[in-house]
CHARMM internal coordinates of N, CA and C (Angstrom, degrees):
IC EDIT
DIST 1 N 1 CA 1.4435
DIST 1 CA 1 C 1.5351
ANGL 1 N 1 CA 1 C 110.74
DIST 1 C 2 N 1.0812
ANGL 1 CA 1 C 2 N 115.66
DIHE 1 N 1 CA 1 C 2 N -28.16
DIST 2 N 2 CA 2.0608
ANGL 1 C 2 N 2 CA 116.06
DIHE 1 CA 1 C 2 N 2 CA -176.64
DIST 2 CA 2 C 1.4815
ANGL 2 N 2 CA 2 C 77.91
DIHE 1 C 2 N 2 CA 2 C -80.35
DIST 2 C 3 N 1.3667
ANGL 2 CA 2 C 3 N 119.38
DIHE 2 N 2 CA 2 C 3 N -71.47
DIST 3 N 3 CA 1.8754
ANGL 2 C 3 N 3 CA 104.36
DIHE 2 CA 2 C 3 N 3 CA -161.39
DIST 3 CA 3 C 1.4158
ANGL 3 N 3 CA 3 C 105.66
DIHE 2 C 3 N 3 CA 3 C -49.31
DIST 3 C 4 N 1.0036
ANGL 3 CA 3 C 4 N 147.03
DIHE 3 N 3 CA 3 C 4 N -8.12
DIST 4 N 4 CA 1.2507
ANGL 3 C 4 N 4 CA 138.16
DIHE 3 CA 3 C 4 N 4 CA 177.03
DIST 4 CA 4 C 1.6110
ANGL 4 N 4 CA 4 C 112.45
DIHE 3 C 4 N 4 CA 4 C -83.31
DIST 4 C 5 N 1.6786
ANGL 4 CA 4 C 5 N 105.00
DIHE 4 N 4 CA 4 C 5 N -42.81
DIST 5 N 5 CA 0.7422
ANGL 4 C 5 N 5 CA 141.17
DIHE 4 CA 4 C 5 N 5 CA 169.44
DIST 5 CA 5 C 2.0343
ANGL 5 N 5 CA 5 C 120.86
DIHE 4 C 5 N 5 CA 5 C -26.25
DIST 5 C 6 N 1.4575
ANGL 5 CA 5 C 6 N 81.82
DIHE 5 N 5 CA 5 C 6 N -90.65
DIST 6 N 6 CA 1.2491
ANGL 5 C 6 N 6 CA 117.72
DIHE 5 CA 5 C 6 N 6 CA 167.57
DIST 6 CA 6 C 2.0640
ANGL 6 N 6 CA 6 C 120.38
DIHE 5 C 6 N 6 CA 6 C -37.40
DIST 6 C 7 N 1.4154
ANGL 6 CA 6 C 7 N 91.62
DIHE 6 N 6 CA 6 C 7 N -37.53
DIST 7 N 7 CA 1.5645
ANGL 6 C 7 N 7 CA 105.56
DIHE 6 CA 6 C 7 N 7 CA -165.57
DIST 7 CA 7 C 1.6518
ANGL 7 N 7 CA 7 C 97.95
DIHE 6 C 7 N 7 CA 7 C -103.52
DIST 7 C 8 N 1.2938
ANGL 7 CA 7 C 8 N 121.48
DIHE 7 N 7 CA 7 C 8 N 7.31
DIST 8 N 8 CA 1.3941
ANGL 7 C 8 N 8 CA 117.81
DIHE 7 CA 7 C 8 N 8 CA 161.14
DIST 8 CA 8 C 1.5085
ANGL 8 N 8 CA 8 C 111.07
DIHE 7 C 8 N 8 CA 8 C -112.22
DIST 8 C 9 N 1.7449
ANGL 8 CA 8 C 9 N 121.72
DIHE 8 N 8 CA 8 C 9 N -25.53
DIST 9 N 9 CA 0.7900
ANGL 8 C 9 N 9 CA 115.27
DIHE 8 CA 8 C 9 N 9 CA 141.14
DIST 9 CA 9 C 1.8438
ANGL 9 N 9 CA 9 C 132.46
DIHE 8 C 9 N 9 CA 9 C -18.75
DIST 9 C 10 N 1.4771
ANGL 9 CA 9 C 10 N 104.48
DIHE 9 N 9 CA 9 C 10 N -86.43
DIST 10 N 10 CA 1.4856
ANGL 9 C 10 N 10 CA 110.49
DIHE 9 CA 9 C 10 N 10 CA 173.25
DIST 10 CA 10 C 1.6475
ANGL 10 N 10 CA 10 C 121.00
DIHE 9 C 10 N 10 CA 10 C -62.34
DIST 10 C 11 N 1.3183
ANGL 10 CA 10 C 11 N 120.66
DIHE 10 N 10 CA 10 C 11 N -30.30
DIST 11 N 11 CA 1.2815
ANGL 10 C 11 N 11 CA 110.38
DIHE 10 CA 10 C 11 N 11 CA 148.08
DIST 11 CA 11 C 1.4758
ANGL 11 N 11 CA 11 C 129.24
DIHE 10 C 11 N 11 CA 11 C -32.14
DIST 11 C 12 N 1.3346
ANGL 11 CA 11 C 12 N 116.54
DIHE 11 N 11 CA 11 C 12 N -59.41
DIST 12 N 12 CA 1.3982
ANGL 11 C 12 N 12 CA 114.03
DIHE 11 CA 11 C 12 N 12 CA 176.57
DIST 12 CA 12 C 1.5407
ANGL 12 N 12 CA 12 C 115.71
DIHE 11 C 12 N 12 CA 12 C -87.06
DIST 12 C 13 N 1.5154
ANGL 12 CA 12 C 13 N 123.27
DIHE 12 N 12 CA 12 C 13 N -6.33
DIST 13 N 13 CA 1.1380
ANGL 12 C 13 N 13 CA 97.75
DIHE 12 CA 12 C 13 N 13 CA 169.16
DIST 13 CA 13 C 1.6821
ANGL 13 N 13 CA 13 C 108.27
DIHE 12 C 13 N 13 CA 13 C -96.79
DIST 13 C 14 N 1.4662
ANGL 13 CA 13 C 14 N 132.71
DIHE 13 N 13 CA 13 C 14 N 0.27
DIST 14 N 14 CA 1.0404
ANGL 13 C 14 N 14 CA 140.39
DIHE 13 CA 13 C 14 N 14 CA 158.10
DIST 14 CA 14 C 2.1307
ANGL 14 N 14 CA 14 C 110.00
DIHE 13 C 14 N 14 CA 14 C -51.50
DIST 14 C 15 N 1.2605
ANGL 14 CA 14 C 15 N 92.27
DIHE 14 N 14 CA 14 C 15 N -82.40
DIST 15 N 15 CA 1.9256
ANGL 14 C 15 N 15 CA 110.31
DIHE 14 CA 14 C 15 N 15 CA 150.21
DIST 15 CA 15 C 1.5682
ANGL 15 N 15 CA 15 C 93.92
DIHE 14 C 15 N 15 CA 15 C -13.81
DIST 15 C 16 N 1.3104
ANGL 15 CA 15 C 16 N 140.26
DIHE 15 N 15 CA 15 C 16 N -102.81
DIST 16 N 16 CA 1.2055
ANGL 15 C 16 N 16 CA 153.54
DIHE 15 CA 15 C 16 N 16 CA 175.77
DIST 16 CA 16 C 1.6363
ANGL 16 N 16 CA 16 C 121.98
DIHE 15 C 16 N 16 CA 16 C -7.08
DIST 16 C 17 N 1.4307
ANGL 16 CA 16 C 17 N 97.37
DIHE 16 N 16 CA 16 C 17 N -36.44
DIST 17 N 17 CA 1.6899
ANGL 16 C 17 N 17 CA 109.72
DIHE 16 CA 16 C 17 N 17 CA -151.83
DIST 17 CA 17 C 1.8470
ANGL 17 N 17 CA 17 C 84.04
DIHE 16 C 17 N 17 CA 17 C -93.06
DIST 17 C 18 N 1.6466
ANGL 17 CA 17 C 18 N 90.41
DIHE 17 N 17 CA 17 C 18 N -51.23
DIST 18 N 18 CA 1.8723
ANGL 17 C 18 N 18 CA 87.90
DIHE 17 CA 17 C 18 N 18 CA 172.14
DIST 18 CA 18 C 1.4146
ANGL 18 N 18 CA 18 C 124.68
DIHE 17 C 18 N 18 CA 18 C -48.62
DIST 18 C 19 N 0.9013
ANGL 18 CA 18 C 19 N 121.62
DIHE 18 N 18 CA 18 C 19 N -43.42
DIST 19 N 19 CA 1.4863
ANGL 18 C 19 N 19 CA 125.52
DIHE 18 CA 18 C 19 N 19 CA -177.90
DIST 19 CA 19 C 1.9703
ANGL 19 N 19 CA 19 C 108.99
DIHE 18 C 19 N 19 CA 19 C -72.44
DIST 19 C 20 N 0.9014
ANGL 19 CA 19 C 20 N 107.48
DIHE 19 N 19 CA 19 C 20 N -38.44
DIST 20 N 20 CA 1.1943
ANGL 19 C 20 N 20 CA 105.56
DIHE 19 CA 19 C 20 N 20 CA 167.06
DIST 20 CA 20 C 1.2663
ANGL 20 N 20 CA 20 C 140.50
DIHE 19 C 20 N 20 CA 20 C -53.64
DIST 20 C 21 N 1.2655
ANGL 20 CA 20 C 21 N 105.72
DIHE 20 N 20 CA 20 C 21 N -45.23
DIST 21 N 21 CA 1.7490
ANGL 20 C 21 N 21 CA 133.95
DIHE 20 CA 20 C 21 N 21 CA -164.62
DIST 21 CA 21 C 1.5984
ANGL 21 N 21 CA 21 C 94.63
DIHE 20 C 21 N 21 CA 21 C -112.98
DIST 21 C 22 N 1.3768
ANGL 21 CA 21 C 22 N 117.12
DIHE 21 N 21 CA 21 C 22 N 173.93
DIST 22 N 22 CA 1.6304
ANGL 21 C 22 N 22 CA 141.75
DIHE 21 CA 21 C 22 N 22 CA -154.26
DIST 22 CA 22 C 2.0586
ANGL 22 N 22 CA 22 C 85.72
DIHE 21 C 22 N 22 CA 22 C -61.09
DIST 22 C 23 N 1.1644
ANGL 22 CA 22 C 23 N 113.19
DIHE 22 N 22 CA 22 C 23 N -48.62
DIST 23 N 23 CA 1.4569
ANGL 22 C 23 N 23 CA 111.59
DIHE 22 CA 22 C 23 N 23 CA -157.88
DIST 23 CA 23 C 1.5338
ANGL 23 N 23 CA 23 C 121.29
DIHE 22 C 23 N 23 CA 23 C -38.76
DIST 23 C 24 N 1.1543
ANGL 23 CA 23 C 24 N 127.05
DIHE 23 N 23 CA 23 C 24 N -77.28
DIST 24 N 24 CA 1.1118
ANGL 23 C 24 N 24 CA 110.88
DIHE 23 CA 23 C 24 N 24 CA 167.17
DIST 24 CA 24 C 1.6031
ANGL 24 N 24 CA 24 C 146.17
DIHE 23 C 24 N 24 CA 24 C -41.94
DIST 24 C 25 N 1.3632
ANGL 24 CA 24 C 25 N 87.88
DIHE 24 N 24 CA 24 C 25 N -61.70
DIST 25 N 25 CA 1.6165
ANGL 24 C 25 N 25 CA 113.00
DIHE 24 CA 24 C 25 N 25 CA 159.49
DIST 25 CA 25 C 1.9842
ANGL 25 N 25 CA 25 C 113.29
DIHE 24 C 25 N 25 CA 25 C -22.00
DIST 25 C 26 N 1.6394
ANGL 25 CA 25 C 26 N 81.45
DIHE 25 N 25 CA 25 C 26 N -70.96
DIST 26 N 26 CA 1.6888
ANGL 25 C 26 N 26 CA 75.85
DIHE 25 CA 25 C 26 N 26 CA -174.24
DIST 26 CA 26 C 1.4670
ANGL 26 N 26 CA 26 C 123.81
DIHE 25 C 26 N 26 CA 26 C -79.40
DIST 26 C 27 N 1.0720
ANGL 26 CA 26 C 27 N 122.91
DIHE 26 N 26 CA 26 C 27 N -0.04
DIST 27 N 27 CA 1.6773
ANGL 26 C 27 N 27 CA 129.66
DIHE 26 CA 26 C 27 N 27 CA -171.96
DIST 27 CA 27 C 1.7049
ANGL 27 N 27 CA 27 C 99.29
DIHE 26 C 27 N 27 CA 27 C -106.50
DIST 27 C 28 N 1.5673
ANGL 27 CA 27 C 28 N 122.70
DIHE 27 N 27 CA 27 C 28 N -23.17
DIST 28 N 28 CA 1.2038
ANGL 27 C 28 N 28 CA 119.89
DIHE 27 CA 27 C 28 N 28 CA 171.03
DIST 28 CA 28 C 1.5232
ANGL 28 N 28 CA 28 C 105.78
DIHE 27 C 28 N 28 CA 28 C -99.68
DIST 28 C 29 N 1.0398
ANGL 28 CA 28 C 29 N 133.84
DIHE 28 N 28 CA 28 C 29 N 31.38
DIST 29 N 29 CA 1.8250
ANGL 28 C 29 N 29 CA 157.22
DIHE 28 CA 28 C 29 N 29 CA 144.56
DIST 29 CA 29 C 1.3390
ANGL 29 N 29 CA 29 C 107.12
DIHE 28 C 29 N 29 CA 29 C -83.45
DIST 29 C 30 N 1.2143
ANGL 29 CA 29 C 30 N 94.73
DIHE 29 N 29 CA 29 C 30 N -73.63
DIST 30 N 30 CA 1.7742
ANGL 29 C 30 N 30 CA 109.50
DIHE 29 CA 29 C 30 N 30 CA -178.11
DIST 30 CA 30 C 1.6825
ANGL 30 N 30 CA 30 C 115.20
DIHE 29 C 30 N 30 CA 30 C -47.76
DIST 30 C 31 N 1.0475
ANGL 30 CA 30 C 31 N 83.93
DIHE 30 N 30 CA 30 C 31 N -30.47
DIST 31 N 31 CA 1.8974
ANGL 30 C 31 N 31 CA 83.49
DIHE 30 CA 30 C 31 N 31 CA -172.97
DIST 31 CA 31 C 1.0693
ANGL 31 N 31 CA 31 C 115.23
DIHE 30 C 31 N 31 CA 31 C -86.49
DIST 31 C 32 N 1.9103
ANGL 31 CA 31 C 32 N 125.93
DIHE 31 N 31 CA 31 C 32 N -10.24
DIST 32 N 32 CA 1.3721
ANGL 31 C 32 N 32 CA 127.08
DIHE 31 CA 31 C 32 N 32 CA 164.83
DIST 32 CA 32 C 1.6795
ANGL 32 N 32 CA 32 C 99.48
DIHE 31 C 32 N 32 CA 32 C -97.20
DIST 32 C 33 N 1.3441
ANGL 32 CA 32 C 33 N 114.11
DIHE 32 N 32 CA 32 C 33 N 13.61
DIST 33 N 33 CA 1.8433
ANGL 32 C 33 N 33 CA 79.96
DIHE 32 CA 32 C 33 N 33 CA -178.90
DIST 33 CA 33 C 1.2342
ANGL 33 N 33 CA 33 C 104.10
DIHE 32 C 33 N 33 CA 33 C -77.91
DIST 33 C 34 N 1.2131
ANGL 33 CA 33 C 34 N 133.11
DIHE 33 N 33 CA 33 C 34 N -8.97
DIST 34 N 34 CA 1.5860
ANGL 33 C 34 N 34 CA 127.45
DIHE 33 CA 33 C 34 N 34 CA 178.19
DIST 34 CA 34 C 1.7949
ANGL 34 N 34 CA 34 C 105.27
DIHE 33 C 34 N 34 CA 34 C -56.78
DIST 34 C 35 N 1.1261
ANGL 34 CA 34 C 35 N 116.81
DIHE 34 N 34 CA 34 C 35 N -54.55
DIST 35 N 35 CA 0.8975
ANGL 34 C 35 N 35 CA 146.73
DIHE 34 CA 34 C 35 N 35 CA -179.87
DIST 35 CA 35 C 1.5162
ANGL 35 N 35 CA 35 C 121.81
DIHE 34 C 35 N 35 CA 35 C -38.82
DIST 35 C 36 N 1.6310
ANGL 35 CA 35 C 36 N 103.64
DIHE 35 N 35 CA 35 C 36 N -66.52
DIST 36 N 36 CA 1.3237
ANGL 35 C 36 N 36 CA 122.35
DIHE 35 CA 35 C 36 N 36 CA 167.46
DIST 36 CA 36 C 1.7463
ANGL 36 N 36 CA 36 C 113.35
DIHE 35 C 36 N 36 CA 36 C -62.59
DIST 36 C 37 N 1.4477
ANGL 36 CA 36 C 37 N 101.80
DIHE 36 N 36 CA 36 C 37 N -33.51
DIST 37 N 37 CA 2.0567
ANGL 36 C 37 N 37 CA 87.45
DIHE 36 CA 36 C 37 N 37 CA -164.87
DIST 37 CA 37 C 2.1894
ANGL 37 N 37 CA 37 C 84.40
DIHE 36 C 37 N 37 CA 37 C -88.48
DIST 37 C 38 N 0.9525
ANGL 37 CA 37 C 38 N 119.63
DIHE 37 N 37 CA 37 C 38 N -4.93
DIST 38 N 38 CA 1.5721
ANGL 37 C 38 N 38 CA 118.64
DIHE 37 CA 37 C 38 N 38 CA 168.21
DIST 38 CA 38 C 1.3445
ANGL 38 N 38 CA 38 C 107.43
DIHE 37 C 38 N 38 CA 38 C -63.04
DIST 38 C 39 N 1.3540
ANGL 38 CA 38 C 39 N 120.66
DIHE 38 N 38 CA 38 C 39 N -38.36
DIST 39 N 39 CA 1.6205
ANGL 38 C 39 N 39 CA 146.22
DIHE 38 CA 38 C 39 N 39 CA -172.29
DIST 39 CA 39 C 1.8241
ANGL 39 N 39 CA 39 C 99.71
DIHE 38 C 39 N 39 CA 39 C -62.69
DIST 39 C 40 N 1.5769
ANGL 39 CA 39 C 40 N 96.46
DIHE 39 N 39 CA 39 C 40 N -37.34
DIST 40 N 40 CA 1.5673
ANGL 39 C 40 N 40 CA 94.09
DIHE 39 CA 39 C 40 N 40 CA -151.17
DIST 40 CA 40 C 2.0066
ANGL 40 N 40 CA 40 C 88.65
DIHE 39 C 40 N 40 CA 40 C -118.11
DIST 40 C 41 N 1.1564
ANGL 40 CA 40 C 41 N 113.08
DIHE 40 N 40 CA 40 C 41 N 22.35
DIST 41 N 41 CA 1.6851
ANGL 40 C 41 N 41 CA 141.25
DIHE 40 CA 40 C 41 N 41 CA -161.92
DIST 41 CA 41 C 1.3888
ANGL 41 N 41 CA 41 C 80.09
DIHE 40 C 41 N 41 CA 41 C -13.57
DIST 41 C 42 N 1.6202
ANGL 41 CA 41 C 42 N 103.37
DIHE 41 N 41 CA 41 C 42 N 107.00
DIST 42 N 42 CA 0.9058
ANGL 41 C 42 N 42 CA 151.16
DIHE 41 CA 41 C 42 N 42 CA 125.93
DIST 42 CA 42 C 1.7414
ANGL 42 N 42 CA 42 C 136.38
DIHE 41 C 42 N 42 CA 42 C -63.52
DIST 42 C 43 N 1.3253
ANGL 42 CA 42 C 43 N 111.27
DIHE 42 N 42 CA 42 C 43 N 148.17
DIST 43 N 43 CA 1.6095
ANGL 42 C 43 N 43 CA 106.08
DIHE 42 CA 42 C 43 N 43 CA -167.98
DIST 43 CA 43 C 1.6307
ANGL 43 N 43 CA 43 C 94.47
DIHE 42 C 43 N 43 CA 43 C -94.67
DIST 43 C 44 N 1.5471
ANGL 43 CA 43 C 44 N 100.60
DIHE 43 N 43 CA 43 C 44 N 175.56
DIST 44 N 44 CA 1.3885
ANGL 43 C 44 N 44 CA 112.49
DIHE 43 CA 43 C 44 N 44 CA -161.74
DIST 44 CA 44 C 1.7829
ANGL 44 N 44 CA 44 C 93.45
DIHE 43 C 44 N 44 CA 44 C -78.00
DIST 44 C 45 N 1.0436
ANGL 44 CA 44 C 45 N 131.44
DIHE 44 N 44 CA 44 C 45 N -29.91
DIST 45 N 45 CA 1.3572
ANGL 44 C 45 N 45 CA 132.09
DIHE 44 CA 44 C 45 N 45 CA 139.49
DIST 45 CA 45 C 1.1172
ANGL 45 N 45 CA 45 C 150.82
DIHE 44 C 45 N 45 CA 45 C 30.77
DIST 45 C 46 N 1.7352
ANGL 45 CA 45 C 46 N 95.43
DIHE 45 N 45 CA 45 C 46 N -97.19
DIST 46 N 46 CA 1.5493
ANGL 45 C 46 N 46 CA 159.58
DIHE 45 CA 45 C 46 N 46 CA 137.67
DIST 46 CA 46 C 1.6936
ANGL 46 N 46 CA 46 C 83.88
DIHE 45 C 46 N 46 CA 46 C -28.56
DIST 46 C 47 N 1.1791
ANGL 46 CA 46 C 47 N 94.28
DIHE 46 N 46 CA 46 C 47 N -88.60
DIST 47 N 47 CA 1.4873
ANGL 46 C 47 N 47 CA 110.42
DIHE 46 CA 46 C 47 N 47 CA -145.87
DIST 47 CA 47 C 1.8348
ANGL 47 N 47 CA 47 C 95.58
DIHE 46 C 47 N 47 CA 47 C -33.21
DIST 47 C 48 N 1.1090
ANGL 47 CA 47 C 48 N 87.07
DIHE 47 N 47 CA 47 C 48 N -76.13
DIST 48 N 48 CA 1.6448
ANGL 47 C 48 N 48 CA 113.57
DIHE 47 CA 47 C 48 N 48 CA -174.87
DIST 48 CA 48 C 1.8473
ANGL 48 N 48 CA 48 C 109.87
DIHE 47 C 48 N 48 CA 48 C -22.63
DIST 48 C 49 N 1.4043
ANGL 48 CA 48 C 49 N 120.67
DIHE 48 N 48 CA 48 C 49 N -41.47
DIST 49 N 49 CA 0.9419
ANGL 48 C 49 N 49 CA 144.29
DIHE 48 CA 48 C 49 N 49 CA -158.64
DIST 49 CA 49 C 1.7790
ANGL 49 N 49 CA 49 C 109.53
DIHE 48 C 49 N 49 CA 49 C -100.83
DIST 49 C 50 N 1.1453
ANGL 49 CA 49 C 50 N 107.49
DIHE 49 N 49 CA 49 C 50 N -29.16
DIST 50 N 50 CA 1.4447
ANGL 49 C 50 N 50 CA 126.50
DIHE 49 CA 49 C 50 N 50 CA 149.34
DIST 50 CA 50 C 1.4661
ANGL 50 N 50 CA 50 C 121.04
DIHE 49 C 50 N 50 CA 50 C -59.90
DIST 50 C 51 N 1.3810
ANGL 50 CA 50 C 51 N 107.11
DIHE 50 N 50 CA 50 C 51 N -64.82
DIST 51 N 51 CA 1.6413
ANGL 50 C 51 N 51 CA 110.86
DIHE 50 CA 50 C 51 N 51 CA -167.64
DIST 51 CA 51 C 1.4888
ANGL 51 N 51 CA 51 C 95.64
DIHE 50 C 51 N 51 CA 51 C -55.99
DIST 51 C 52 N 1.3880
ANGL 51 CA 51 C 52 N 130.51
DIHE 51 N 51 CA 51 C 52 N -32.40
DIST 52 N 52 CA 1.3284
ANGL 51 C 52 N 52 CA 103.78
DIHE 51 CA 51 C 52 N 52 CA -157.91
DIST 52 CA 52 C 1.9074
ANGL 52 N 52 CA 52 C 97.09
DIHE 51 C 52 N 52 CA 52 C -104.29
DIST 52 C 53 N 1.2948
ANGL 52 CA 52 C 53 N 129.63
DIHE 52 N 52 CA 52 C 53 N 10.58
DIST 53 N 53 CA 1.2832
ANGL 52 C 53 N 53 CA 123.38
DIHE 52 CA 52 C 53 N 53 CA 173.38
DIST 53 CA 53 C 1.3992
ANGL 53 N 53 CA 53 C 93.53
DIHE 52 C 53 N 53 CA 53 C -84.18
DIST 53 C 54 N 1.8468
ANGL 53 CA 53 C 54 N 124.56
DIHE 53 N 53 CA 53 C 54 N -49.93
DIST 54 N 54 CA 1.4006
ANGL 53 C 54 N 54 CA 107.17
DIHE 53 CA 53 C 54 N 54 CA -152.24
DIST 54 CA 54 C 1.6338
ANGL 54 N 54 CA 54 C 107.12
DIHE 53 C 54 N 54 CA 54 C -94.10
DIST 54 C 55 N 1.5190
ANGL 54 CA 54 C 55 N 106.40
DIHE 54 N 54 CA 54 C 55 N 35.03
DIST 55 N 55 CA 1.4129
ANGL 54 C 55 N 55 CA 119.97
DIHE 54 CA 54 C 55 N 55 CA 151.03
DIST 55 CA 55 C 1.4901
ANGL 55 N 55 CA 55 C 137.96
DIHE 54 C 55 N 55 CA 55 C -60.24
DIST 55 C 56 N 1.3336
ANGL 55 CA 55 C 56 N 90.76
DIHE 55 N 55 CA 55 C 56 N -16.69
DIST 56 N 56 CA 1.4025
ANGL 55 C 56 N 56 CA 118.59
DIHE 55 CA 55 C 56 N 56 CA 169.14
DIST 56 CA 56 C 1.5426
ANGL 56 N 56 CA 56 C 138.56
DIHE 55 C 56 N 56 CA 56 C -156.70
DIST 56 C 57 N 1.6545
ANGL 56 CA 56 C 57 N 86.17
DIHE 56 N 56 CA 56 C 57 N 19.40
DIST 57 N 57 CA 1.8175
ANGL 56 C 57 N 57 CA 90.81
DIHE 56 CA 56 C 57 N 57 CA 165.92
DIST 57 CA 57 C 2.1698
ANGL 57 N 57 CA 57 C 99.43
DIHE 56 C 57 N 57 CA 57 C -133.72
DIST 57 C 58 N 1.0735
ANGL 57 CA 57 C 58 N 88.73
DIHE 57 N 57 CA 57 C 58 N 165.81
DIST 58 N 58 CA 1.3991
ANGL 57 C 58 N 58 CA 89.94
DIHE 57 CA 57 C 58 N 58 CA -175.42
DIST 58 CA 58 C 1.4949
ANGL 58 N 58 CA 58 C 115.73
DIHE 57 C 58 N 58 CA 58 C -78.10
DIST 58 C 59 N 0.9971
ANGL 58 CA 58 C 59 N 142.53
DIHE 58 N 58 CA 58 C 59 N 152.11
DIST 59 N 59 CA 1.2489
ANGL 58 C 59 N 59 CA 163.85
DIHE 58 CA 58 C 59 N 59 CA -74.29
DIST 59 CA 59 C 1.7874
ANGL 59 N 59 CA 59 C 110.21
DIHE 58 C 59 N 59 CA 59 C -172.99
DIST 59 C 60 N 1.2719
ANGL 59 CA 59 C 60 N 120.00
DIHE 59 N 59 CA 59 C 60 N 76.84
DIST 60 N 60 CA 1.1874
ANGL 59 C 60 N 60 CA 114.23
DIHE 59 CA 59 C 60 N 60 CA -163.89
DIST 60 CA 60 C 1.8008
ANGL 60 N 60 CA 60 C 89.89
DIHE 59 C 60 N 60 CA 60 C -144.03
DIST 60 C 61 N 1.6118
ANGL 60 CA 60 C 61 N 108.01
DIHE 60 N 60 CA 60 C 61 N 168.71
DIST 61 N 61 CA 1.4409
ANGL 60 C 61 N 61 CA 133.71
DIHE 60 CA 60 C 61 N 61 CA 178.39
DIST 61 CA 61 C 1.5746
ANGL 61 N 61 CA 61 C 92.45
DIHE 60 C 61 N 61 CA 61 C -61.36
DIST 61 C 62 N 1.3413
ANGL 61 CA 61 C 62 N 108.96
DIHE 61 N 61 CA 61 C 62 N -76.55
DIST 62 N 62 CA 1.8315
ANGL 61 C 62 N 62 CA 111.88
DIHE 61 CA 61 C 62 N 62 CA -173.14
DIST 62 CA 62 C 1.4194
ANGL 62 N 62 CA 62 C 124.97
DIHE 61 C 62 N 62 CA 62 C -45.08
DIST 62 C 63 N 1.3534
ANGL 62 CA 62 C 63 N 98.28
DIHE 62 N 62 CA 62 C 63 N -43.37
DIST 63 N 63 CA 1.6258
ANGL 62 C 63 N 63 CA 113.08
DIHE 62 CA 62 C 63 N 63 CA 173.98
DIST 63 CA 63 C 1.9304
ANGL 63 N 63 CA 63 C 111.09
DIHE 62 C 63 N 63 CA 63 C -66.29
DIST 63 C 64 N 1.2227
ANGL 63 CA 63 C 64 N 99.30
DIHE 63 N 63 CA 63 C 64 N -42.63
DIST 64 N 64 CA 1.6016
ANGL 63 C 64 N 64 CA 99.02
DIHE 63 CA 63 C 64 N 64 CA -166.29
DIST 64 CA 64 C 2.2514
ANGL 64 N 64 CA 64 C 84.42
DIHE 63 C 64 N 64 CA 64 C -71.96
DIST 64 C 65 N 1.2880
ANGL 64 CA 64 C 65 N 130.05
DIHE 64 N 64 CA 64 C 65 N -42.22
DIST 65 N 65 CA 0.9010
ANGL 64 C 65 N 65 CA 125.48
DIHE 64 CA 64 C 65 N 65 CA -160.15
DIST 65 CA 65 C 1.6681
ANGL 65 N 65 CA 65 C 91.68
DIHE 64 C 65 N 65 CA 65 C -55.46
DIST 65 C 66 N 1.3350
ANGL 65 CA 65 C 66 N 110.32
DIHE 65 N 65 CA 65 C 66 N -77.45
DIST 66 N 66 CA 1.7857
ANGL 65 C 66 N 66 CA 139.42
DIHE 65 CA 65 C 66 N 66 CA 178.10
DIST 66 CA 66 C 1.4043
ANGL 66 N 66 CA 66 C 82.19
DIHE 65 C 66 N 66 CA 66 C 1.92
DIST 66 C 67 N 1.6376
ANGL 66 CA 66 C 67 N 114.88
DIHE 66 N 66 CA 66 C 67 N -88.43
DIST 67 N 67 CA 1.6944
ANGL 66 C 67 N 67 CA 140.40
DIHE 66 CA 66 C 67 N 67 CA -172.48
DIST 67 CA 67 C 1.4921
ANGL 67 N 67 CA 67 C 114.85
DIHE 66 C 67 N 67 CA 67 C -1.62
DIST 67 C 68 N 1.9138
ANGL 67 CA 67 C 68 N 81.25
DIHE 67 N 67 CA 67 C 68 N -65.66
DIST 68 N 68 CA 1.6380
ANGL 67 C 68 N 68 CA 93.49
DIHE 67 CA 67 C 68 N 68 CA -172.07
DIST 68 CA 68 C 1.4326
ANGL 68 N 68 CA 68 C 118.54
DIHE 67 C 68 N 68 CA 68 C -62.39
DIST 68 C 69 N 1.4238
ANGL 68 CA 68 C 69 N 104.80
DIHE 68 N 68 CA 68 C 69 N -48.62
DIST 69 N 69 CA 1.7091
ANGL 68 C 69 N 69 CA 121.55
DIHE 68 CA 68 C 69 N 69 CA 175.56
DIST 69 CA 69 C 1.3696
ANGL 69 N 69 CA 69 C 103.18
DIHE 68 C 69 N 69 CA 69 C -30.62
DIST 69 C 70 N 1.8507
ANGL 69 CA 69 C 70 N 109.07
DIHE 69 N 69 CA 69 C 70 N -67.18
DIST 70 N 70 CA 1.5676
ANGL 69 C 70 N 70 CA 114.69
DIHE 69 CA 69 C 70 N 70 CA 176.49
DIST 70 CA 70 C 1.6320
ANGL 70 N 70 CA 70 C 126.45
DIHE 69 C 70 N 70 CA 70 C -29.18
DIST 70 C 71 N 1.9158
ANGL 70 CA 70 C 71 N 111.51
DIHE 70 N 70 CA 70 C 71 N -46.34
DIST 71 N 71 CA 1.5069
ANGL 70 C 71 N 71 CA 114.67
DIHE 70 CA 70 C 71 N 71 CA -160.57
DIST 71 CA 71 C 1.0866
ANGL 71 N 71 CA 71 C 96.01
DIHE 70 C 71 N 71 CA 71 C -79.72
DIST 71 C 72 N 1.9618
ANGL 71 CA 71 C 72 N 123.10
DIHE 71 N 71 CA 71 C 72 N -39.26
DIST 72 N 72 CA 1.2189
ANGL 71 C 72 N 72 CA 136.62
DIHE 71 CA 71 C 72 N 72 CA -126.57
DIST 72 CA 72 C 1.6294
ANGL 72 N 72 CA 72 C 87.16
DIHE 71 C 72 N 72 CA 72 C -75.08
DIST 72 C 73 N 1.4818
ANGL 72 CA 72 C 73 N 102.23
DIHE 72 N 72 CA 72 C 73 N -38.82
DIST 73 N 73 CA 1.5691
ANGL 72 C 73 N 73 CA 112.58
DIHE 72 CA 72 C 73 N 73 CA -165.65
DIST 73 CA 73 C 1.4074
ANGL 73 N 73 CA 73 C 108.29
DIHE 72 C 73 N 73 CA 73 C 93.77
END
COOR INIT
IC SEED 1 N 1 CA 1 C
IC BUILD
């Protein structure tokens, strides 16, 4: 029962550490930008040309808007 114990313990403080820090946050961004540049219907293009900029910038409504403005010209 402690080893059981113990290992749900660090489970949730693992759980914890994610939510805190970049991990979650940014991969549950990432997983709506499909979503968001659909919002702002975007071509398959677009899209394509997106997924791989916000590979390394963060992942927001304004920002994904900004993006498009940029390609759209």
């Amino acid at each position: 029962m402690m080893i059981a114990s113990a290992a749900g313990l660090a489970n949730n403080y693992s759980a914890v550490k994610s939510l805190v820090t970049k991990g979650i946050q940014k991969g549950h961004m990432k997983m709506h930008l499909l979503n968001i540049l659909n919002v702002y219907q975007a071509t398959d293009e677009e899209k394509k040309l997106a997924v791989e900029h916000f590979k390394h910038e963060k992942v927001s409504h304004s920002a994904v808007n900004s993006f498009l403005e940029t390609i759209r010209g």
